[in-house]
N, C-alpha and C positions, 0 to 999 in steps of 0.2 A: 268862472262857472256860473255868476249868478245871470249871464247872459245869454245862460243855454236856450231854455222858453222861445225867447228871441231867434237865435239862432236856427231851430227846426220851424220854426213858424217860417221863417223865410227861406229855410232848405227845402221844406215840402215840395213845393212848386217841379223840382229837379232830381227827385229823391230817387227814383231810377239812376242816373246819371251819377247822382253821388255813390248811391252802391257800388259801382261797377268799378268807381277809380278810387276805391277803398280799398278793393280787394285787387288792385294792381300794384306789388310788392312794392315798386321805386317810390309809388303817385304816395300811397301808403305813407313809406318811413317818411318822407317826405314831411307829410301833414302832418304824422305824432310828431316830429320833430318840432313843427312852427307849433302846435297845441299844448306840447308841455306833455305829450300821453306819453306812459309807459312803454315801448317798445316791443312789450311781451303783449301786450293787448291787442285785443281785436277790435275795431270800431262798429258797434252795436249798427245794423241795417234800419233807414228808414221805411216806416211800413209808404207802401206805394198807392196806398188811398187810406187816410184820415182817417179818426172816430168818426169827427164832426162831419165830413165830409158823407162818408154812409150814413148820419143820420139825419142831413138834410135831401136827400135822394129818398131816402127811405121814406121821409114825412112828406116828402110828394107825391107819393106814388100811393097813396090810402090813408083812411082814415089810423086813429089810437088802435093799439092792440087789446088792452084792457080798459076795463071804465073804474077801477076799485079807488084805493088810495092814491093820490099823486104822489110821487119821489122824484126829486133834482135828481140825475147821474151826475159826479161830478166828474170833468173831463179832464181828469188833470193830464199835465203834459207828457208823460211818459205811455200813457193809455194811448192817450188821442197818436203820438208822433212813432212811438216804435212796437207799442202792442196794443192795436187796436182788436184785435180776437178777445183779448179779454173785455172790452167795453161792451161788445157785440153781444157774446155771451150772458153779462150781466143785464142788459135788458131782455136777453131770451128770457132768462130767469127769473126776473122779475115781473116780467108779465105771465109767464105762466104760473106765478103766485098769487095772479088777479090786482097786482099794482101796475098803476098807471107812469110808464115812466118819460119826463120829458128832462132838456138839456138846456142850457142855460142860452141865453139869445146871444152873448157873444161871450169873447175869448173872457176865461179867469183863468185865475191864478194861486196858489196858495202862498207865494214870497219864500218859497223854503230855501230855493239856491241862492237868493242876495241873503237869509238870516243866515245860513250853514258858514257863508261867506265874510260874514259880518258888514255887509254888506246894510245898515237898518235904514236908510234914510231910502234907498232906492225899495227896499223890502214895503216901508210904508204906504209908497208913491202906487206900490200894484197892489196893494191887499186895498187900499181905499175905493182904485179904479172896481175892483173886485167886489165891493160891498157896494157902489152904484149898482152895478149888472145885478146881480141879487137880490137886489132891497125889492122886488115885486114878489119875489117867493118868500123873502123875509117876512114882509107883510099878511101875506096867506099863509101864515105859516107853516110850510111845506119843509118835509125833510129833506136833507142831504146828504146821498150817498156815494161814500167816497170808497173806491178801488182800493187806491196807492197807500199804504198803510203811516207811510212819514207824507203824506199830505192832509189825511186826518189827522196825525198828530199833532202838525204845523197848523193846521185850523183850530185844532182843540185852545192848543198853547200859548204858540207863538201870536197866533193875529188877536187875542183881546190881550195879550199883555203891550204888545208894542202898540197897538191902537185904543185904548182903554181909556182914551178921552171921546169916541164913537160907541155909542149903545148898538149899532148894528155888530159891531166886531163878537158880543159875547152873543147874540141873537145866532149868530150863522154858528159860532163855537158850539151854540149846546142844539141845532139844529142835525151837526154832523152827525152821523152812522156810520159804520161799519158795511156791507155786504152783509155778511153774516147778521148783525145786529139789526140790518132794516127788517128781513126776514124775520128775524124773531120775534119783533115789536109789531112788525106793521101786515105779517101774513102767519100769525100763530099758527092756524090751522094748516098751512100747505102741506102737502108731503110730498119731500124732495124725491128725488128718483132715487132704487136702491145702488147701491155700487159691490156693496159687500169684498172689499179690497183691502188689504193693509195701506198704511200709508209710511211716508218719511218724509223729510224735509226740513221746513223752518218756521216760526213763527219770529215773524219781521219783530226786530230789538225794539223799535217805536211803538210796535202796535202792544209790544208788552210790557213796555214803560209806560203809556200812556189810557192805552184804550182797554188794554188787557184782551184773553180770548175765548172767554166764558163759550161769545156766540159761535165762534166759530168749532169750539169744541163738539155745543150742542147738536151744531147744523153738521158735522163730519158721523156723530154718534145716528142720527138719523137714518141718513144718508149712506150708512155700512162701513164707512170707515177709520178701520182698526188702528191704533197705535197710535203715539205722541211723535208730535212735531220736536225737534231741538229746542233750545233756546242757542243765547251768545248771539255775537254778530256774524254776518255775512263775510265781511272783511270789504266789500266792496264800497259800502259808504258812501252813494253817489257817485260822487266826482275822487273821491279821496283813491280808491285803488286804482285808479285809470292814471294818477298824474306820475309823471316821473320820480321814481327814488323812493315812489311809496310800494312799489307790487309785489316785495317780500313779507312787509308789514300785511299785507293784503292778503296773503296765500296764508300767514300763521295765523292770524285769525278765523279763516275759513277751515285751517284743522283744529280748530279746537275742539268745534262740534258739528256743525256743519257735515263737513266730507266726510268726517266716518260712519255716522248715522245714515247718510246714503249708500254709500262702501255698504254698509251690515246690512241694508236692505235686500229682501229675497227680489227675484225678478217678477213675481207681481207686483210688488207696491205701487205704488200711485205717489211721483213725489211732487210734494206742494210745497207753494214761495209763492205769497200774494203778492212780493214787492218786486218791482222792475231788477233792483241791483239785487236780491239775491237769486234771481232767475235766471240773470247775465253771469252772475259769479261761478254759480253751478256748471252755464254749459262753458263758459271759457274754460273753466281748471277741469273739469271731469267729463265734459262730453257729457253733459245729465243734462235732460229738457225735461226741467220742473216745468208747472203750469201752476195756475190760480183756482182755485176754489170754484168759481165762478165759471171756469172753461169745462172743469169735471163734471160739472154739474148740468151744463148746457149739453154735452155731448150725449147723455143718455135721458134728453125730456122724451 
């Protein structure tokens, strides 16, 4: 797993091509077979044009959207390769909060699938390659915000503890944000669009081991929407629900609190999952298309 990154970076190219023989039953059992996936799973679709990819088109075609604060997006991999609507989104958002948002000049990485993996020595080899590419934003010290809520975590934690002989690793560590958080720090004054909707869903296990969700509480209260998110896990864990002989362990974690708090929800609510795997967990087992924070919030600027 810790060679996922790798792996859609070089599937992009074909990622039509790969959907189609995903979803061809034989081609399918086939592939989870040689992949070690669960055979109840679905193989997540690659998005058919990039984050980065829209936002170097984008940055040819016209000048900056806003002139305010500068913020990094951070493009982690699951944004940039299978949900890039939420990236998009997040810089709609951020620029209509009067922040400047630009992307990093080439690929990073936060090391999470070689650390998850124990993978540390190869986990090293990209958070250093990572902290070149950055050390110019480092130096202006420019914020960074991160989508994927176990890739902030993983930048918070993981990259100055196993690099803690680099002073860039705690510089980018206390540099990270939240979405919600960059908001609240870096554009007090905005006011978000109303929604006035209940909500349901999850707040990602990392983002409340680690980052906690003060801002995202604030920015949902704003913003009209009513009610708590769960806590627990998702059950999906990255890579851990997808592998073979784990996808019962998968589904009882996802009833613990997860799927009944969606279940109990009325047919307005609005359900939210900042994280890639709790938004895949959802529509695999219940047919529920959560979304991000950041896509609710782009839909009604």
């Amino acid at each position: 797993m810790g060679l996922l990154p790798v792996w859609l970076r070089a599937a992009a190219p074909v990622a039509p091509l790969l959907n189609r023989l995903t979803r061809v039953r034989p081609l399918a059992s086939v592939a989870k077979r040689i992949g070690g996936i669960a055979p109840e799973r679905t193989v997540p679709e690659l998005a058919p044009r990039t984050l980065t990819r829209w936002w170097r088109k984008r940055r040819a075609a016209g000048p900056d959207r806003a002139a305010g604060r500068t913020v990094v997006l951070w493009p982690d991999t699951f944004t940039d390769h299978l949900s890039p609507s939420v990236g998009r989104s997040a810089v709609a958002v951020l620029e209509a909060a009067g922040l400047r948002v630009v992307l990093p000049p080439k690929r990073v990485c936060c090391g999470l699938t070689w650390v998850s993996t124990g993978q540390l020595d190869g986990a090293r080899k990209v958070m250093r390659r990572t902290l070149d590419v950055m050390a110019p934003a480092l130096e202006a010290g420019l914020p960074v915000v991160a989508l994927e809520p176990s890739c902030a975590a993983a930048l918070q934690t993981d990259l100055p503890e196993l690099l803690s002989d680099d002073p860039r690793a705690a510089r980018l560590a206390a540099s990270v944000k939240t979405f919600a958080q960059a908001l609240d720090q870096y554009a007090p004054d905005w006011e978000p669009p109303r929604l006035d909707r209940p909500v349901a869903g999850q707040t990602h296990c990392h983002q409340h081991a680690v980052m906690g969700d003060e801002a995202e509480r604030k920015l949902r209260e704003r913003a009209g929407l009513t009610g708590a998110l769960s806590g627990g896990c998702c059950g999906l864990a990255g890579n851990f629900g997808f592998e073979k002989g784990h996808y019962d362990v998968s589904v009882a974690c996802a009833e613990e609190q997860l799927l009944p708090s969606v279940r109990d929800a009325g047919p307005d609510a609005e359900i939210l999952a900042d994280g890639f795997s709790c938004r895949t967990q959802l529509e695999q087992l219940s047919g529920t298309r959560a979304r991000h924070l950041a896509e609710v919030l782009a839909e009604r600027l």
